[in-house]
LOBAMAR-94758 format. One record per residue: residue number from 1; x, y, z of N, C-alpha, C in turn. Coordinates in pm, whole numbers. Layout:
N
<seq = NUM n_xx = X n_yy = Y n_zz = Z ca_xx = X ca_yy = Y ca_zz = Z c_xx = X c_yy = Y c_zz = Z>
...
//
This chain:
92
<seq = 1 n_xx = 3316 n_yy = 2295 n_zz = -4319 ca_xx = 3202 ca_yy = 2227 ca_zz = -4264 c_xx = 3148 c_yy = 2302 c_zz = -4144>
<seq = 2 n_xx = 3025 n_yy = 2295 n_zz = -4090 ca_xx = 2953 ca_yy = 2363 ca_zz = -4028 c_xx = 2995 c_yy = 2321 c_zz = -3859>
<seq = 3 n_xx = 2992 n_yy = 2196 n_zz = -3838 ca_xx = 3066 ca_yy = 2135 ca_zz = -3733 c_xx = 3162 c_yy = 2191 c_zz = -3684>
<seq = 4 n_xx = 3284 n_yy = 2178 n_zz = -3792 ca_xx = 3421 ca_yy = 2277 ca_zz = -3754 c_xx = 3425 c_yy = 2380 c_zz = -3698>
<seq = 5 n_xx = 3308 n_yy = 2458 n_zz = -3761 ca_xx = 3351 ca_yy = 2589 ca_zz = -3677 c_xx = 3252 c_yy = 2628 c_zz = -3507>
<seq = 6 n_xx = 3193 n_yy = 2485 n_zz = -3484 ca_xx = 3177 ca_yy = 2507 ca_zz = -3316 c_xx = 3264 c_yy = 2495 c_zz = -3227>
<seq = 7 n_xx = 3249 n_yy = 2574 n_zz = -3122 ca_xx = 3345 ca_yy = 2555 ca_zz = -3023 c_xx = 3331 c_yy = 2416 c_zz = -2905>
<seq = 8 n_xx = 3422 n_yy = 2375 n_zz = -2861 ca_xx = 3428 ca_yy = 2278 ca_zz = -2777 c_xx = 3329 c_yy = 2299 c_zz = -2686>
<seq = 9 n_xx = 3289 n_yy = 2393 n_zz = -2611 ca_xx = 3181 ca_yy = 2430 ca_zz = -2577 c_xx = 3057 c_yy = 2425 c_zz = -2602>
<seq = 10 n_xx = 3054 n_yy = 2450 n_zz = -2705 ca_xx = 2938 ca_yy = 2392 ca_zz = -2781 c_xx = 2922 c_yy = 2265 c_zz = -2836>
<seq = 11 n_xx = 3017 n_yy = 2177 n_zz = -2860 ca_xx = 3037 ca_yy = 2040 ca_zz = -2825 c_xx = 2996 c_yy = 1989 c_zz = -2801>
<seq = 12 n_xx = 3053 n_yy = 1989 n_zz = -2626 ca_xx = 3029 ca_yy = 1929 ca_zz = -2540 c_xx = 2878 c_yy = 1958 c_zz = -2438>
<seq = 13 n_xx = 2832 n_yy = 2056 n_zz = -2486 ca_xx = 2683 ca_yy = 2114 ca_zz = -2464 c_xx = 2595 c_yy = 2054 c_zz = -2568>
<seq = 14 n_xx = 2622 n_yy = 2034 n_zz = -2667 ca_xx = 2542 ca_yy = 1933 ca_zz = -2732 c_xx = 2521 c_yy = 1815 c_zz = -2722>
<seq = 15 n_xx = 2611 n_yy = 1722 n_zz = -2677 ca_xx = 2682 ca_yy = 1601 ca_zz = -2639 c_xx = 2602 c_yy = 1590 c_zz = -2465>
<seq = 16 n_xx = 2594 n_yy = 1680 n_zz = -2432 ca_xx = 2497 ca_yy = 1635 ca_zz = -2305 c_xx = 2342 c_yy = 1664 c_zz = -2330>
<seq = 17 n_xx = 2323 n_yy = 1718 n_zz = -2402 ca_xx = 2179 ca_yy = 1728 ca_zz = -2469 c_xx = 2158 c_yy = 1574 c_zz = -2466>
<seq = 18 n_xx = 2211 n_yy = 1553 n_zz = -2609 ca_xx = 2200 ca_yy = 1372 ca_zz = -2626 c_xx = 2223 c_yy = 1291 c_zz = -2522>
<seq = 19 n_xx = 2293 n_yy = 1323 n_zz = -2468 ca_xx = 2293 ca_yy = 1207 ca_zz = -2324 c_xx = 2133 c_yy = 1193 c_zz = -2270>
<seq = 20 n_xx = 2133 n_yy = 1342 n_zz = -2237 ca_xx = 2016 ca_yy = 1340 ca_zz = -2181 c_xx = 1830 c_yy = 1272 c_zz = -2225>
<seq = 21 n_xx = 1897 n_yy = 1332 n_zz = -2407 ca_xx = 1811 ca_yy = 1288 ca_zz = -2478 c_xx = 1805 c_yy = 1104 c_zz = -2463>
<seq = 22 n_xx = 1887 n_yy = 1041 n_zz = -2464 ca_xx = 1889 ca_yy = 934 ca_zz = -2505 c_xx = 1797 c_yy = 885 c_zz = -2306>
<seq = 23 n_xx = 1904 n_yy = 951 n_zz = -2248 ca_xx = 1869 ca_yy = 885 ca_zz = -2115 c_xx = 1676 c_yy = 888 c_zz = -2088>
<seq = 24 n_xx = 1621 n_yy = 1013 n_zz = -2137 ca_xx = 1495 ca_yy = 1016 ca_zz = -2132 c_xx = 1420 c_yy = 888 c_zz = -2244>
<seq = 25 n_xx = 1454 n_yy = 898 n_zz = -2320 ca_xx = 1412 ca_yy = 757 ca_zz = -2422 c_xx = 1416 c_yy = 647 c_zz = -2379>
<seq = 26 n_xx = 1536 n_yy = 614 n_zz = -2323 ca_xx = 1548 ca_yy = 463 ca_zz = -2255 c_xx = 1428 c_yy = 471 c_zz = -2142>
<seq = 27 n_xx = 1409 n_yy = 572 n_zz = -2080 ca_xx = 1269 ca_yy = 608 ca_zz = -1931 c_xx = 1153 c_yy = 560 c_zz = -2005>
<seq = 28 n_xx = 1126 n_yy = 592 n_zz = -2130 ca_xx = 1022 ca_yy = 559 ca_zz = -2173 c_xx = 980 c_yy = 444 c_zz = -2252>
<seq = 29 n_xx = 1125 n_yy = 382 n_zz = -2298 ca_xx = 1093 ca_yy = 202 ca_zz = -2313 c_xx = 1095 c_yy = 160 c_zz = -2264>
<seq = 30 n_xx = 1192 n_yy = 203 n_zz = -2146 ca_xx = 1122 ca_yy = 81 ca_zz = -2005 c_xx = 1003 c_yy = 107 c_zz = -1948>
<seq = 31 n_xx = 965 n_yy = 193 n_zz = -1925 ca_xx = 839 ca_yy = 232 ca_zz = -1919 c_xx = 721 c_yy = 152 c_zz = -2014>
<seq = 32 n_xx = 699 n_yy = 153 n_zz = -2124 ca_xx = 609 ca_yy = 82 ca_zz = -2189 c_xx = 658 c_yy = -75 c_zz = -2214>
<seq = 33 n_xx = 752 n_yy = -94 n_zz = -2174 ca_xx = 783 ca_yy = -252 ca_zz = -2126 c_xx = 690 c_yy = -312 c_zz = -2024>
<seq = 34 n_xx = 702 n_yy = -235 n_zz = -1938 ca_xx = 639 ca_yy = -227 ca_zz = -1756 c_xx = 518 c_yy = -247 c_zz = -1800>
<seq = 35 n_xx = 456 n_yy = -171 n_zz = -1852 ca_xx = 320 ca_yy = -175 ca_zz = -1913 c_xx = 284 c_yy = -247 c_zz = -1984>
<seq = 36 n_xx = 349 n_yy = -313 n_zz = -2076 ca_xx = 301 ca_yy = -451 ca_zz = -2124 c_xx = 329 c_yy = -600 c_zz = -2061>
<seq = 37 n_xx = 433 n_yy = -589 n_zz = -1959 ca_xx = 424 ca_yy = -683 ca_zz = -1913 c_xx = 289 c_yy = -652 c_zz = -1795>
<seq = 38 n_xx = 289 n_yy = -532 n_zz = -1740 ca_xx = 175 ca_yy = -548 ca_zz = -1684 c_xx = 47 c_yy = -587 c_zz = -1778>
<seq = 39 n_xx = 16 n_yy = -525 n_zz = -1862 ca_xx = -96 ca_yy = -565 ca_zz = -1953 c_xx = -112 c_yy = -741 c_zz = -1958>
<seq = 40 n_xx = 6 n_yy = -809 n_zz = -1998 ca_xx = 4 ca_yy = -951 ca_zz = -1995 c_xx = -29 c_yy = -1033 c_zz = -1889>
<seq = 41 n_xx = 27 n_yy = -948 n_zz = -1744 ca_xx = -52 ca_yy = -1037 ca_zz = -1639 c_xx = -179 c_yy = -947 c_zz = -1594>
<seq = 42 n_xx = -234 n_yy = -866 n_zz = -1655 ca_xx = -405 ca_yy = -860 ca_zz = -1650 c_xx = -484 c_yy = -902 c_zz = -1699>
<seq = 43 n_xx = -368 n_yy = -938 n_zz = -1883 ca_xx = -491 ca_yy = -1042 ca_zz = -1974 c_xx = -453 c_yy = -1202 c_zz = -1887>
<seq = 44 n_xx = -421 n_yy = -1271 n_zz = -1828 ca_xx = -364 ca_yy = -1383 ca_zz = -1788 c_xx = -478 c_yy = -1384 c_zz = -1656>
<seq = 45 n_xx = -490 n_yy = -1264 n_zz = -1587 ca_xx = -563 ca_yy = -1273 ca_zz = -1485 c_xx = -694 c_yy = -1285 c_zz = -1511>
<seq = 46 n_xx = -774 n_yy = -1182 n_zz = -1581 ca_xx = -907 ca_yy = -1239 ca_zz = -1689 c_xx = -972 c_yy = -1284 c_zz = -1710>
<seq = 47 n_xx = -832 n_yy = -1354 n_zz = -1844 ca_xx = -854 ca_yy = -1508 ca_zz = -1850 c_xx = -902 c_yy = -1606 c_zz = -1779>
<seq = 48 n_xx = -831 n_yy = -1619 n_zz = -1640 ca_xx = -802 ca_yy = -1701 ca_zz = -1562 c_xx = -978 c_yy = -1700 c_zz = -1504>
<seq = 49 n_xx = -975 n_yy = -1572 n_zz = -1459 ca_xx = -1135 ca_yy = -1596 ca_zz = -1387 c_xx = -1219 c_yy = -1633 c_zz = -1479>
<seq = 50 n_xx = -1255 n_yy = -1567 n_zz = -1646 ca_xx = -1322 ca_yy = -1622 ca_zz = -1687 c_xx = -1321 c_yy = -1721 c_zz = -1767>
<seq = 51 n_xx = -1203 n_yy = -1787 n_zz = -1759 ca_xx = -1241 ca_yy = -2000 ca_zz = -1796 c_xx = -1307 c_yy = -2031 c_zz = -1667>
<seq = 52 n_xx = -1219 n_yy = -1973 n_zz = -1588 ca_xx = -1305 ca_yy = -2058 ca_zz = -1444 c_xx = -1423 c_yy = -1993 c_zz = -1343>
<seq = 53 n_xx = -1463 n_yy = -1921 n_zz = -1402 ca_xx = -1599 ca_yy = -1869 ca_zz = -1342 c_xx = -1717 c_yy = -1984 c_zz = -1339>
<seq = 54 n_xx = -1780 n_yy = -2021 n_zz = -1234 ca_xx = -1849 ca_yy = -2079 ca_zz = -1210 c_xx = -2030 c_yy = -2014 c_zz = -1296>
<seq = 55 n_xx = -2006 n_yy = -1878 n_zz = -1308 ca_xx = -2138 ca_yy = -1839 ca_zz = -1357 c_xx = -2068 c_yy = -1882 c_zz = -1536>
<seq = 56 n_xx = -2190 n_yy = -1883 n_zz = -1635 ca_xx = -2200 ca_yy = -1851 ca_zz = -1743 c_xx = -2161 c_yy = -1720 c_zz = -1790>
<seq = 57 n_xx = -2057 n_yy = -1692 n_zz = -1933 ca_xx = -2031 ca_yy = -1595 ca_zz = -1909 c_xx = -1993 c_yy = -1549 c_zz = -2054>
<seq = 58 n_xx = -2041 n_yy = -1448 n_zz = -2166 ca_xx = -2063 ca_yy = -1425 ca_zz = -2250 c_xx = -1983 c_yy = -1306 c_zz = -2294>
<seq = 59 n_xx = -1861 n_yy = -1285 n_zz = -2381 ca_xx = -1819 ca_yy = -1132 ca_zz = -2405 c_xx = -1842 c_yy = -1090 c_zz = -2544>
<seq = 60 n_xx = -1923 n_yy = -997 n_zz = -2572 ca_xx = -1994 ca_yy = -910 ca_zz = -2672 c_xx = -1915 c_yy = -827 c_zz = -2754>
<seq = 61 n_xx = -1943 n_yy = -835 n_zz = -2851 ca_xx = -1960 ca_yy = -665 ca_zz = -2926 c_xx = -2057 c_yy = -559 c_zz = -2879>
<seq = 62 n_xx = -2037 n_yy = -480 n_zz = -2912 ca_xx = -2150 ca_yy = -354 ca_zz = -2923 c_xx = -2251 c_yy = -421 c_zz = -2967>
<seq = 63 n_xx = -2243 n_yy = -454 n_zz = -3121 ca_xx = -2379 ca_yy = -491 ca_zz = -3204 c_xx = -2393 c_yy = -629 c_zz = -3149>
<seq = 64 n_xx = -2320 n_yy = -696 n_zz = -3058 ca_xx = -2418 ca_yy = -824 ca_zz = -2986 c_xx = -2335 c_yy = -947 c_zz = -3039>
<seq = 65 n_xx = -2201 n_yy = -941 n_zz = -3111 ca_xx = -2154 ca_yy = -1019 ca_zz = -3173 c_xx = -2084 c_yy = -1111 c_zz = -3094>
<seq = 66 n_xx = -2097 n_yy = -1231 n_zz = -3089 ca_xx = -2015 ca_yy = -1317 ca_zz = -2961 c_xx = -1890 c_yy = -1385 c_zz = -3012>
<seq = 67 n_xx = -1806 n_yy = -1245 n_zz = -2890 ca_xx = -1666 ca_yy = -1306 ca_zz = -2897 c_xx = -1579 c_yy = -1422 c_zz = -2845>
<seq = 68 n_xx = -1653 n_yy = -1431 n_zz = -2739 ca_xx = -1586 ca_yy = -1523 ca_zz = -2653 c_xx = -1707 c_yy = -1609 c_zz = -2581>
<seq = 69 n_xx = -1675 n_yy = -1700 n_zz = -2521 ca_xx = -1760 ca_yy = -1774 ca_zz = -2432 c_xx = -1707 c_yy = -1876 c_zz = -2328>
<seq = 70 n_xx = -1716 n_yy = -1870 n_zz = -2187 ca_xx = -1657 ca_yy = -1921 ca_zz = -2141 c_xx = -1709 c_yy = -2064 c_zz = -2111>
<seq = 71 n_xx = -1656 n_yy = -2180 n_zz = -2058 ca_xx = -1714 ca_yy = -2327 ca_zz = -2020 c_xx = -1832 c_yy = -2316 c_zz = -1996>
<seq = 72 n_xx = -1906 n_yy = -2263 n_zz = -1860 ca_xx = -1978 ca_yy = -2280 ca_zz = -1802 c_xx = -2112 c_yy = -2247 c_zz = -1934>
<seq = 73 n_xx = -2065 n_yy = -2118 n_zz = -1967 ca_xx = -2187 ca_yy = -2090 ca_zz = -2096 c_xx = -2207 c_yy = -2201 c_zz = -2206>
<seq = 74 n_xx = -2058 n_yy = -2264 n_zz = -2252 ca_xx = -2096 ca_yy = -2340 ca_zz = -2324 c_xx = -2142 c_yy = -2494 c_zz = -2268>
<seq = 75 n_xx = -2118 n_yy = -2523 n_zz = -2193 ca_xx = -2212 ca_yy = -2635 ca_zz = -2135 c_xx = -2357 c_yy = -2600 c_zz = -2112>
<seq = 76 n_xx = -2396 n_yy = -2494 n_zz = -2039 ca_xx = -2500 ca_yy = -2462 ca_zz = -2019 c_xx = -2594 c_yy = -2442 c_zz = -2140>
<seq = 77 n_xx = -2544 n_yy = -2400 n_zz = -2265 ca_xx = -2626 ca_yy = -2376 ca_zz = -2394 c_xx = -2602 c_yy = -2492 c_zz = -2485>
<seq = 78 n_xx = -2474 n_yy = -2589 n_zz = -2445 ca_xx = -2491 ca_yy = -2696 ca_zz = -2518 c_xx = -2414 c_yy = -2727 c_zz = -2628>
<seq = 79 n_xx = -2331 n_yy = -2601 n_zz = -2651 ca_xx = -2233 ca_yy = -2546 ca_zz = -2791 c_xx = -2142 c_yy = -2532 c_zz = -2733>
<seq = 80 n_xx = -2044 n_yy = -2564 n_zz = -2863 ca_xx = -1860 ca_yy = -2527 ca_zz = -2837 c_xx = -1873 c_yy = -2365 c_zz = -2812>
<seq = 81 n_xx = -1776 n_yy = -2328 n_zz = -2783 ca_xx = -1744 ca_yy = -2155 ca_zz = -2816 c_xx = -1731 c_yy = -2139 c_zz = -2952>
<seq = 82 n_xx = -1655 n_yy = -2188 n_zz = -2998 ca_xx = -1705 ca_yy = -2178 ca_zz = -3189 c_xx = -1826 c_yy = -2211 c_zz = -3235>
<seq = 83 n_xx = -1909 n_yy = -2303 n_zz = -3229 ca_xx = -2043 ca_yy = -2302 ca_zz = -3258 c_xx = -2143 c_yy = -2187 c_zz = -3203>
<seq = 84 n_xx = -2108 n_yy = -2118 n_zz = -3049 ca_xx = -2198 ca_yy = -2012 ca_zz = -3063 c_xx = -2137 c_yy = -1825 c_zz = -3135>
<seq = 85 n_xx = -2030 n_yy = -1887 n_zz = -3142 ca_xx = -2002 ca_yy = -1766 ca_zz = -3248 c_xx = -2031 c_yy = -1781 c_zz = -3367>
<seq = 86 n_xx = -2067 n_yy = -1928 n_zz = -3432 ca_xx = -2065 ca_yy = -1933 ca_zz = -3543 c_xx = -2223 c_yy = -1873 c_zz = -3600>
<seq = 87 n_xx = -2370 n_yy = -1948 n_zz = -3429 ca_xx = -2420 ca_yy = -1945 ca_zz = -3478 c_xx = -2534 c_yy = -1782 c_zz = -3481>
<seq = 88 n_xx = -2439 n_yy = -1693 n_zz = -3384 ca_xx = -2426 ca_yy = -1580 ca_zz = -3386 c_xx = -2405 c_yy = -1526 c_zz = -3536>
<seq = 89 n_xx = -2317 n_yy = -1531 n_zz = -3607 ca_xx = -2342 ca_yy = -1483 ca_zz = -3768 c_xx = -2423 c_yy = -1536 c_zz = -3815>
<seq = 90 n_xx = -2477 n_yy = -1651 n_zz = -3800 ca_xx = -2600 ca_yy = -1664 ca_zz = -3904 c_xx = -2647 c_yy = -1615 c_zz = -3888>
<seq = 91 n_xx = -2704 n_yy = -1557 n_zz = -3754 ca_xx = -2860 ca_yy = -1531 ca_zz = -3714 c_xx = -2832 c_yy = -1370 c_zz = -3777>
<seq = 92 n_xx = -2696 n_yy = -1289 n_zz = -3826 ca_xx = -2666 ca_yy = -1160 ca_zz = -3875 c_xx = -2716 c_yy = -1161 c_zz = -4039>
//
């Protein structure tokens, strides 16, 4: 076998490769952990302002498609947030 004939030296030089290897991997799932929990309290933060934004407040597509809508818009226009998305596709 191919194994057999390395030396302990070479072993144990491989064997810290992988350490190393592994130790850099774990850097980088915690790492994109960090980042999604950060991501979660930026969507939370957002959120937060826009339910409670006092202005009217509308989030788009490109082509104009309404994704979202917060209170104030929908009181102000008179529609649920589902009714003005809904009535956004018709008018497509």
């Amino acid at each position: 076998m191919k194994d057999q004939t390395k030396t302990k030296k070479q072993l144990v030089r491989e064997l810290t490769d992988l350490k190393q290897r592994i130790s850099e991997c774990e850097k980088i799932e915690n790492g994109g952990k960090r980042l999604e929990t950060m991501s979660r309290g930026n969507e939370a933060r957002y959120r937060s302002i826009f339910d409670h934004s006092l202005d009217a407040m509308l989030l788009t597509a490109p082509d104009g498609e309404i994704l979202a809508a917060n209170l104030q818009a929908c009181a102000m226009l008179g529609y649920t947030e589902a009714e003005l998305q809904q009535l956004d596709r018709e008018q497509s």
